[in-house]
N, C-alpha and C positions, 0 to 999 in steps of 0.2 A: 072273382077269385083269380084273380091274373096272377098275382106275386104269391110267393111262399113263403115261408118262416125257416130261416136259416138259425141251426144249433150252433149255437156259442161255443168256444173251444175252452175245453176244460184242460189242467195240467198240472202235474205237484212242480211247484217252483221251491227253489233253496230261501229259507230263512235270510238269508245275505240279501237276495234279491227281491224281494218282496216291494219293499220303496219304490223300486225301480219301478216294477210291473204293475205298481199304482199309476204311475208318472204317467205311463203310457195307457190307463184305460180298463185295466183291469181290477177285479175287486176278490178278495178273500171268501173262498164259499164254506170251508171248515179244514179241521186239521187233515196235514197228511201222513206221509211214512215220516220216520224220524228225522227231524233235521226238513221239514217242509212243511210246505201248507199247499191245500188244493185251492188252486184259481181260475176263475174263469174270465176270458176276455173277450173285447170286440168280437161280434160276428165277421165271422171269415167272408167273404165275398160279395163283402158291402159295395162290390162292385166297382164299375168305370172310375170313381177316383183312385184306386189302385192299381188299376190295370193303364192308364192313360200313358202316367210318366215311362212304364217300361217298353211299351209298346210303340211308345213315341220315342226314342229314345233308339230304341232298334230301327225304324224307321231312317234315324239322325245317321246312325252307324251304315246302314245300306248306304243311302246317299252318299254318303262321305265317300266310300271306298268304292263307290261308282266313278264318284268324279276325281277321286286319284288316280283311275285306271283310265281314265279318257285323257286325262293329263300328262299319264307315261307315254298313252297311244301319241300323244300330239307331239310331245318332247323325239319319239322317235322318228314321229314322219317327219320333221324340222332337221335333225338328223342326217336322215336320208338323203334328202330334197339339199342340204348344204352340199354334203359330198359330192353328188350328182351332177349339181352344179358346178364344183371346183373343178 
């Protein structure tokens, strides 16, 4: 009993959008308030392929703006180091 049984997310979606919410995985469970229907879709936290791309992704963004600021740092001692020189 390692894993556990994640609950399905339940929700009244608008009539308009129904197709849609098929498109993506969900299925019709009965009527709702007026003007909707109750749907239930994929389990929420089906885990690491959802998590992967944003996490990675943040990861891309950290780097990035590391190596722009070592970039400014170098532009500036290059700078320096001219002036210095002249």
């Amino acid at each position: 009993m390692d894993s556990f049984a994640l609950d399905p997310v339940r929700a009244l979606i608008s009539r308009t959008r129904v197709a849609e919410m098929k498109s993506l995985g969900w299925r019709v469970v009965g009527p709702g308030e007026e003007g909707s229907f109750l749907m239930e879709g994929p389990e929420t936290g089906g885990g690491p392929e959802r998590l992967v791309q944003p996490l990675g992704s943040l990861f891309d963004d950290l780097i990035a703006c590391a190596l722009e600021r070592a970039d400014a740092i170098d532009r500036q001692l290059d700078q320096r180091a001219a002036r210095h020189a002249a």
